[in-house]
C-alpha positions as CSV (number, residue, x, y, z in Angstrom):
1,X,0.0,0.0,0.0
2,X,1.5,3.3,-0.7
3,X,0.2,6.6,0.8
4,X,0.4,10.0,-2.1
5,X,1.9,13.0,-1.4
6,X,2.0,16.1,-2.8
7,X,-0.4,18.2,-4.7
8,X,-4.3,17.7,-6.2
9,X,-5.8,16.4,-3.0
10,X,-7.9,19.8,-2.2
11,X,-4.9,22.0,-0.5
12,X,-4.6,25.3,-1.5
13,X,-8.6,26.0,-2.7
14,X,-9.8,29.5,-3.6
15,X,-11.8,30.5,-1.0
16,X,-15.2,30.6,-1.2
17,X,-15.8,34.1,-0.8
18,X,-13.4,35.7,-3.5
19,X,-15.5,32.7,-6.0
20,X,-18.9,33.3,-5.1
21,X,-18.3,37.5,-3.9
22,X,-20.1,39.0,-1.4
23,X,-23.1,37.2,0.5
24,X,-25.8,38.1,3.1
25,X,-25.1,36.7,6.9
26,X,-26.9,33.2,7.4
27,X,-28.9,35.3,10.3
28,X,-30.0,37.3,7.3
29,X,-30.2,34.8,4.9
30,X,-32.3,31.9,6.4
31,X,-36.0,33.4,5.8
32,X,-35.2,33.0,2.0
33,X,-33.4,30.0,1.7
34,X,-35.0,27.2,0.4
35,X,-34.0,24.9,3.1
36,X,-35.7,26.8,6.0
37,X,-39.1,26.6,3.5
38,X,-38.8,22.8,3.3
39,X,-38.2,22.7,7.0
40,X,-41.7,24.8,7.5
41,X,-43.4,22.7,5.1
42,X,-42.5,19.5,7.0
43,X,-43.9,21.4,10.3
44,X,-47.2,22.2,8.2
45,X,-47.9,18.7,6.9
46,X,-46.6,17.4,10.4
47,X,-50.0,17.9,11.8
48,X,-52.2,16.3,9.2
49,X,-50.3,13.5,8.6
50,X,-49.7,12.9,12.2
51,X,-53.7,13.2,13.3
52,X,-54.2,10.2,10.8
53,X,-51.5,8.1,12.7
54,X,-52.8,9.0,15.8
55,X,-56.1,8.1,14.8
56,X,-55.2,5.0,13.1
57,X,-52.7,4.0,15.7
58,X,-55.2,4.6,18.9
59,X,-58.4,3.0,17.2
60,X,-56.5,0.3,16.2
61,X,-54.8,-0.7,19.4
62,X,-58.3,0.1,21.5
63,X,-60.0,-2.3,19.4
64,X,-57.1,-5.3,19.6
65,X,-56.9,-4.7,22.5
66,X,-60.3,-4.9,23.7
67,X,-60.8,-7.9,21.6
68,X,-57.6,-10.3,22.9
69,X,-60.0,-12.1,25.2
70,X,-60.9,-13.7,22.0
71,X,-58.7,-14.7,18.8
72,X,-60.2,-11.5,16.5
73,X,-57.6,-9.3,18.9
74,X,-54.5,-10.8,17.8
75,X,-54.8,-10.2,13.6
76,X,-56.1,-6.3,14.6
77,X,-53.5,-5.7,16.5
78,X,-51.2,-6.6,13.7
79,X,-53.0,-4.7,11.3
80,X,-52.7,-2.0,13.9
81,X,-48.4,-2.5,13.9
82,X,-48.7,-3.0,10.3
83,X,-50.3,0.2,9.6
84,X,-47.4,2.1,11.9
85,X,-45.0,0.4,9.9
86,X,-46.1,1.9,6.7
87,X,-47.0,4.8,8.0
88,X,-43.1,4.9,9.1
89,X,-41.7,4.4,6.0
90,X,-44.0,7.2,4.9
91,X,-41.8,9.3,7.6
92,X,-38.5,8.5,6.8
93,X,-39.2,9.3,2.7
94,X,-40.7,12.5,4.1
95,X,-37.7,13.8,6.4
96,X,-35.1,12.4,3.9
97,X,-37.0,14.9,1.1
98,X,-37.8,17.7,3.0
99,X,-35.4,17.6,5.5
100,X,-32.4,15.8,4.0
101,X,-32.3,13.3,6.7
102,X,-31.0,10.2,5.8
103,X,-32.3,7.7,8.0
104,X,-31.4,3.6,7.4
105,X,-34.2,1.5,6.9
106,X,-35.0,-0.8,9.8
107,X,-34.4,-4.4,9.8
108,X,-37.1,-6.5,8.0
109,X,-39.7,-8.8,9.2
110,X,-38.4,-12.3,10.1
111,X,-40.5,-15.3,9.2
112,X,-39.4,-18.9,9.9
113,X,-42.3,-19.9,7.2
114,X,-44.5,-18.6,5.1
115,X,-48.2,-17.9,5.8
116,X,-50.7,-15.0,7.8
117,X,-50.1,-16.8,11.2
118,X,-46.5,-16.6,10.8
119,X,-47.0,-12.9,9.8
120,X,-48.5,-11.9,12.2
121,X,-46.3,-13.4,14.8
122,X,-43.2,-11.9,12.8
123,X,-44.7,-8.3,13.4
124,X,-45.8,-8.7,17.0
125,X,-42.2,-9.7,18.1
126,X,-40.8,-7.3,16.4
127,X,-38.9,-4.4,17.9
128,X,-39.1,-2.0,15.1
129,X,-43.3,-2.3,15.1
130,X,-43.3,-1.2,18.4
131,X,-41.1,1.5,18.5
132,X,-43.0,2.7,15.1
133,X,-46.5,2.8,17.7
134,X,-44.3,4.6,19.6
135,X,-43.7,6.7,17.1
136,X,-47.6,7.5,16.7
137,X,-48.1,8.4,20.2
138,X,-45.4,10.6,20.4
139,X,-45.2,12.5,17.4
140,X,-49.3,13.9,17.3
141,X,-48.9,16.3,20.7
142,X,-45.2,17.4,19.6
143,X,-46.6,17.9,16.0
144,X,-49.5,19.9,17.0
145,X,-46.6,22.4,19.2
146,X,-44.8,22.6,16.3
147,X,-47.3,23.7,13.8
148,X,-48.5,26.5,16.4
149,X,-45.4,27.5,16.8
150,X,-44.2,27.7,13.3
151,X,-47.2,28.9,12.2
152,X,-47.2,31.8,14.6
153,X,-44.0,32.8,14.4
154,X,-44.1,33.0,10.3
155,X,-47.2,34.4,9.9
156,X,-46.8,37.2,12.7
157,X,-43.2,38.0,11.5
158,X,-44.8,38.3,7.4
159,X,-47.9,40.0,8.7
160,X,-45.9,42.9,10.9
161,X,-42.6,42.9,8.4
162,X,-45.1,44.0,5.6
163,X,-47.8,46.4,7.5
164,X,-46.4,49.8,5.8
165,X,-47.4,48.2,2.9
166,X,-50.8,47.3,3.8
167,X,-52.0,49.3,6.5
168,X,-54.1,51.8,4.7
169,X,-56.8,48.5,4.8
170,X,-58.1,50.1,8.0
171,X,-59.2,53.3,7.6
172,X,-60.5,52.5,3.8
173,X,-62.1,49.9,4.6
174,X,-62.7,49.1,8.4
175,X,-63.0,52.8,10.2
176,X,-60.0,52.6,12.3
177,X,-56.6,54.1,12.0
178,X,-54.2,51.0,11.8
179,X,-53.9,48.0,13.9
180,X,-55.9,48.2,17.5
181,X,-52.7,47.9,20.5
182,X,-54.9,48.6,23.4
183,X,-58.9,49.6,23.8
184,X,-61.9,50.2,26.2
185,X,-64.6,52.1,26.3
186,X,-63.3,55.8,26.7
187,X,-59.4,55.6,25.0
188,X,-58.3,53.1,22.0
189,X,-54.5,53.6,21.1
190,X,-53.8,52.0,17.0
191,X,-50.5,52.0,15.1
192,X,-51.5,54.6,12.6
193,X,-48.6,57.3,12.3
194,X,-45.4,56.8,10.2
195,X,-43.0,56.1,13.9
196,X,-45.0,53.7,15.3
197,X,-45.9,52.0,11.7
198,X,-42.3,51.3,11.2
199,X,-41.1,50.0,15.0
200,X,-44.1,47.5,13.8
201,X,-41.9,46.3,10.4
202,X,-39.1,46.5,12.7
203,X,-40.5,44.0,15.0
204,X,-42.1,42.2,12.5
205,X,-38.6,42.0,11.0
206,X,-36.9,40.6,14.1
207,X,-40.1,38.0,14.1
208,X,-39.2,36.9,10.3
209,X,-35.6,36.7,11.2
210,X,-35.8,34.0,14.5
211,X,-38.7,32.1,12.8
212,X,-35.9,30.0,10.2
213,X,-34.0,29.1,13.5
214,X,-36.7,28.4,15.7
215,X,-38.5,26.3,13.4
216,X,-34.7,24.3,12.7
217,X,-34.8,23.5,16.4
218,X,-38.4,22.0,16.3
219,X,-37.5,20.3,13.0
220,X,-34.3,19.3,14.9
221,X,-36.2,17.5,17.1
222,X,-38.3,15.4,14.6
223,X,-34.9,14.3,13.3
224,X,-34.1,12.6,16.7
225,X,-37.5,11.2,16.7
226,X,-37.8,10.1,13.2
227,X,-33.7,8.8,13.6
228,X,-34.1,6.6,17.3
229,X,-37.7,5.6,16.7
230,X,-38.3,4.5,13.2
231,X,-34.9,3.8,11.8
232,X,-32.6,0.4,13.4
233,X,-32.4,0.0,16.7
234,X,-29.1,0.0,18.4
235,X,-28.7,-3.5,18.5
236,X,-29.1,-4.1,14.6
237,X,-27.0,-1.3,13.5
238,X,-24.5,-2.7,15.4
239,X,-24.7,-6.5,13.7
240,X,-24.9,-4.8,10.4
241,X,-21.7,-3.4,11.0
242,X,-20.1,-6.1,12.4
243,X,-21.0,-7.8,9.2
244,X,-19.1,-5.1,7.3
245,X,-16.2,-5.4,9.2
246,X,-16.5,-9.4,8.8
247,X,-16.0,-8.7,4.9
248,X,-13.9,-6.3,5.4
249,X,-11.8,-8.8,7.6
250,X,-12.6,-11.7,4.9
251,X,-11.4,-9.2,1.7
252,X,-8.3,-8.2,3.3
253,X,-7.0,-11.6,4.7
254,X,-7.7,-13.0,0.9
255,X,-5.7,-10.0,-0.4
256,X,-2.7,-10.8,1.8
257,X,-2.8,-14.2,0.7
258,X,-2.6,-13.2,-3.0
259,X,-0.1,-10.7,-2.6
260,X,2.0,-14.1,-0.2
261,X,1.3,-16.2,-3.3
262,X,2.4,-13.7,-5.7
263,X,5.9,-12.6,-3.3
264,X,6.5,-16.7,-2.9
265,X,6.1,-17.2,-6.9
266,X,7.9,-14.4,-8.1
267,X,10.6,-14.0,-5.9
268,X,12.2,-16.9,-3.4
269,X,10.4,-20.0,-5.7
270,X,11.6,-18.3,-8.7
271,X,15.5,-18.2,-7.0
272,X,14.8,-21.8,-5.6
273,X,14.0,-22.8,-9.3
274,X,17.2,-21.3,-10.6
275,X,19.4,-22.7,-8.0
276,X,18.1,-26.2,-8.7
277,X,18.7,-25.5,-12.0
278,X,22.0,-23.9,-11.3
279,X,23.1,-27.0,-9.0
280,X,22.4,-29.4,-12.0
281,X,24.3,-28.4,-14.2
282,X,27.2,-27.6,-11.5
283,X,26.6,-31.4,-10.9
284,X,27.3,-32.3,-14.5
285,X,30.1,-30.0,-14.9
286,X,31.8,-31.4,-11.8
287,X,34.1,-34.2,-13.2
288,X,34.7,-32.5,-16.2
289,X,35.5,-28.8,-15.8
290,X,36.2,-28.5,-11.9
291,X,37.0,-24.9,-11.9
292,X,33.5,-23.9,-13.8
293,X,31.3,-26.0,-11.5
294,X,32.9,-24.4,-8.5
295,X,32.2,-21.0,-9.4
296,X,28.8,-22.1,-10.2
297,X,28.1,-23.2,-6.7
298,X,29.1,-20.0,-5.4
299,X,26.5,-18.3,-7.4
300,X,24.3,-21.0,-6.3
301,X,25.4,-19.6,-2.6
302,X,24.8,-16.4,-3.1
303,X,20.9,-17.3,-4.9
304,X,20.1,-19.0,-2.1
305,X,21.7,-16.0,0.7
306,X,19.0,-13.8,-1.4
307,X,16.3,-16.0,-1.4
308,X,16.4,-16.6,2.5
309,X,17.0,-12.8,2.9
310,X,13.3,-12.8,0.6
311,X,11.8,-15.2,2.9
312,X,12.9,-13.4,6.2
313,X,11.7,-10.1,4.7
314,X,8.1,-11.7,3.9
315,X,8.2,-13.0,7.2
316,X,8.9,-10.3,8.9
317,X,6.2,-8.5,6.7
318,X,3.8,-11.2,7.3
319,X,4.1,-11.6,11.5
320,X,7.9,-10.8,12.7
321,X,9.5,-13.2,15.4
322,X,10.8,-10.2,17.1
323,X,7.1,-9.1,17.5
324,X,6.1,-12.4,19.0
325,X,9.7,-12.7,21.2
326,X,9.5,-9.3,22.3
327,X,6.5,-6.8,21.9
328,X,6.2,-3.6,19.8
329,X,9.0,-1.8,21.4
330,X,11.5,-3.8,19.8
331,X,9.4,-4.6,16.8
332,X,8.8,-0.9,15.9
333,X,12.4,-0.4,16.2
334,X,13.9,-3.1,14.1
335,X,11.1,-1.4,11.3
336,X,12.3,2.3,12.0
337,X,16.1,1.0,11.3
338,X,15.3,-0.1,8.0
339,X,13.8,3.4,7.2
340,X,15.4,5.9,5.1
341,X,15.5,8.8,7.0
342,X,16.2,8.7,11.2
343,X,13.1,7.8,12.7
344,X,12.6,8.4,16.8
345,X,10.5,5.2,18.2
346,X,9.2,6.0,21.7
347,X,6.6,3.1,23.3
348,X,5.4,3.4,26.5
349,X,2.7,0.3,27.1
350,X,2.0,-0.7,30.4
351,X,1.5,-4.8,29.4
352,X,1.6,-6.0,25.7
353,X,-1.9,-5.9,24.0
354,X,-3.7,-8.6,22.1
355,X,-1.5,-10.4,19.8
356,X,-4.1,-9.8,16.9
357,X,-3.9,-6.0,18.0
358,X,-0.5,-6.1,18.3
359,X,0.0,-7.5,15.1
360,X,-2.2,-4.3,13.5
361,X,-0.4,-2.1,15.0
362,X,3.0,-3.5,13.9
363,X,1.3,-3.6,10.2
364,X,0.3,0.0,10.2
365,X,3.2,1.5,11.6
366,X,5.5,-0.9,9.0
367,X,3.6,0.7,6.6
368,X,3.1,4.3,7.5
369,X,6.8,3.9,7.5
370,X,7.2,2.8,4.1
371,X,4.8,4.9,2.9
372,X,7.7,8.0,4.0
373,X,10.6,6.6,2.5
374,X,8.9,6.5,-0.6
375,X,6.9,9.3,-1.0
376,X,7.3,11.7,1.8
377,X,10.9,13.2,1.0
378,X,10.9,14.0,4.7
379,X,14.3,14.4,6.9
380,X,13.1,13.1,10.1
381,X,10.1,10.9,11.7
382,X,8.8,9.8,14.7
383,X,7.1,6.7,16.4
384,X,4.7,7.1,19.4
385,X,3.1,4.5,21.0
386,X,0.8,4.5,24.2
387,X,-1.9,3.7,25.8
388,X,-5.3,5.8,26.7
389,X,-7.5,4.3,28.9
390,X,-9.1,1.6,26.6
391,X,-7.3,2.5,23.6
392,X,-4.1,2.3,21.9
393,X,-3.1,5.1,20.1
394,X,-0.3,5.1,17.9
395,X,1.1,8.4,16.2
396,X,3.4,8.7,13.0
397,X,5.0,12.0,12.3
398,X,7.2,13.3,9.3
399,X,8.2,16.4,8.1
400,X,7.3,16.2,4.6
401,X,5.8,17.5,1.9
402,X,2.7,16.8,3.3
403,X,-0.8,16.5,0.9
404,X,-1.3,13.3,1.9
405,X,-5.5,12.2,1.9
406,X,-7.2,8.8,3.1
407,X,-10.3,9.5,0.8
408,X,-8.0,9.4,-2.2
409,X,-8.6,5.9,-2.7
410,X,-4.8,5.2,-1.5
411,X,-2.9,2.9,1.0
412,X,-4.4,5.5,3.9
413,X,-7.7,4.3,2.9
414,X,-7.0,0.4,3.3
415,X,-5.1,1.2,6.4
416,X,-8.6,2.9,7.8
417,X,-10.3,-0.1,6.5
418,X,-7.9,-2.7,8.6
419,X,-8.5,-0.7,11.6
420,X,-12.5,0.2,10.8
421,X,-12.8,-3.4,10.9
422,X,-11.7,-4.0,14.8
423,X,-13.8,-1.0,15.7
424,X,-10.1,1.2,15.2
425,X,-9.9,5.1,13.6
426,X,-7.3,6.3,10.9
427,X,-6.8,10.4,11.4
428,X,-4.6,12.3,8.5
429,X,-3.7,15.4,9.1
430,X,-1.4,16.5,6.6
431,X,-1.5,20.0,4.8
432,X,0.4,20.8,2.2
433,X,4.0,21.7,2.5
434,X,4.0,19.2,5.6
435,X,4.0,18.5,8.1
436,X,1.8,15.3,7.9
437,X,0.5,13.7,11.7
438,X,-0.7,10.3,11.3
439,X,-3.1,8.9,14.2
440,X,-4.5,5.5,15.0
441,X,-6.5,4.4,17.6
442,X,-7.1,0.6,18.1
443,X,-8.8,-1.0,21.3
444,X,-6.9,-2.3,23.8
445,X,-6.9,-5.5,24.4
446,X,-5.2,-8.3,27.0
């Protein structure tokens, strides 16, 4: 694997501003972007679509529930979880459009064997029915805040923000001055000269401008609502990934086979086939040409001094004995000597962790350090190793050229993918010009 250096990985951008000139504050801003009009749409069909669930969702459960003392209560109450269901998936389409929410869908409904009994079972065991119920329940009394909220807010900030423009209504047309502030029998105070006509636009401006935000918080809200209640629970989202990792694991142990194949056919077998060859004919040669056959079995020597050098480098690539014999300290060590430029190893573990964590760690260090004497033109690096409660955290630091990017596609990126796949993080920092940090954290384990 080989991390890339240098330029084209996104260093040095023009910034936004001198591309796009000179734009309004977000605070000024958010009452005409489109995103805070999709977010008040979502409030307004919030309360419609959430009276039908409700409605649905409380009938249906009533009568199931009523009914269990006979069999009719056990199909309507799976109609009833059913029904949530759909209405569910009806949710997560609706925040994903309108509110860019990108929510996973739940896991599906597991049936031993086909049939309605079976179905019916599959959706009263299951989590995700429930918590889509739940769903129901909760979202009708928070909708209906919302949408008096929202609705207030926007249509008292529009209504006051444009008053100088429509204020002559009430004296045409309703035989007042402006709009009534205060009235009784013997005094009535309206908002009818030009001072008080424009602190109203100036409040209704201040209205205008919190509504966005204040409607983002409640919209904010059905996010966490819409994410912990109708998308996986906990528990499946974890053995989805876990299954990731498991290929991830699977891909990766394949590929180090391959490239273990490939190293064994086209270096030491290739040497051993030679030498065999090369010992033949020194065999043949022997009786008559002495002198020749000898100095073909010193090249034979020397064949077989490279090939075992070949075989203790893949070894050593592969699981060192050093590493096994003696822990990271001296393993990291014996790596940073065989480095082009001075590196400064520095490991301070209070016990040795998990061989198999050990043996990632070695790996990803072996090749952060590769990845600099080929690519980094640094003078210097350094090794730290250490531990952090229940994590060990390895950092690699050079003095490069820097640029260096694990969303390249590179090395970086199958290095985050080893260590993704034992619940482990890859950070690159690296600008350009250098100098480039390199962070790992893997969980410690005894």
């Amino acid at each position: 694997m080989a991390m890339e250096y240098g330029h084209g990985y996104g260093y040095g951008r023009e910034d936004e501003r001198t591309r796009t000139g000179f734009r309004l504050p977000p605070a000024l801003r958010a009452p005409f972007e489109a995103r805070s009009w999709r977010e008040f749409g979502y409030v307004l069909l919030s309360l419609p679509i959430s009276i039908v669930l409700f409605t649905w969702t409380v009938t249906m459960a009533s009568l199931g529930t009523g009914l269990l003392v006979t069999f009719l209560g056990v199909p309507v109450l799976a109609a009833a979880l059913a029904g949530c269901r759909g209405f569910g998936a009806l949710e997560r389409a609706r925040a994903r459009g309108l509110l860019r929410l990108e929510v996973a869908e739940p896991e599906p409904l597991r049936m031993r064997k086909p049939g309605v009994p079976a179905w019916m079972g599959a959706v009263l065991k299951s989590g995700t029915s429930w918590r889509n119920m739940l769903y129901a329940l909760v979202q009708f009394p928070w909708a209906v805040f919302s949408f008096s909220v929202a609705v207030s807010l926007w249509a008292t900030g529009w209504t006051l923000l444009t008053y100088p423009l429509w204020f002559w209504v009430f004296p045409a047309y309703a035989g007042q001055g402006g709009i009534q502030l205060y009235g009784d029998e013997h005094h009535s105070v309206y908002l009818d000269n030009p001072f008080e006509i424009t602190v109203t636009a100036l409040g209704g401006l201040l209205f205008t401008l919190a509504a966005p935000w204040i409607v983002r918080a409640l919209t904010t809200v059905d996010g966490l609502l819409v994410r912990g209640l109708l998308g996986p629970s906990p528990l499946s989202a974890r053995v989805v990934e876990l299954e990731s990792d498991r290929g991830v694991v699977v891909d990766t142990a394949a590929a180090d086979l391959r490239r273990i194949e490939r190293d064994l056919h086209d270096g030491a077998q290739a040497r051993l086939v030679n030498l065999a060859m090369d010992l033949g004919l020194a065999k043949e040669k022997l009786r008559e040409d002495p002198r020749a056959a000898a100095a073909m079995v010193e090249e034979a020597h020397g064949e077989v001094k490279t090939a075992l050098q070949e075989l203790r480098d893949l070894a050593r690539g592969i699981h060192p004995a050093v590493l096994t014999d003696r822990g990271l300290d001296a393993a990291l060590s014996s790596v940073a000597s065989r480095c082009t430029v001075p590196v400064r190893v520095e490991v301070d573990l209070p016990a040795r962790p998990a061989p198999a964590i050990e043996g990632i760690a070695y790996f990803t260090v072996s090749e952060l350090l590769q990845n600099i004497s080929k690519h980094s033109r640094a003078r210097s690096a350094s090794v730290d190793v250490w531990r952090a409660e229940d994590r060990l955290m390895l950092q690699v630091i050079d003095d490069g050229v820097g640029g260096a990017e694990a969303s390249r596609g590179t090395g970086l990126a199958g290095l985050a993918g080893r260590l993704d796949a034992v619940d482990g993080v890859l950070v690159v920092d690296s600008p350009e010009g250098g100098p480039t940090r390199v962070i790992a954290e893997l969980p410690w384990r005894t």
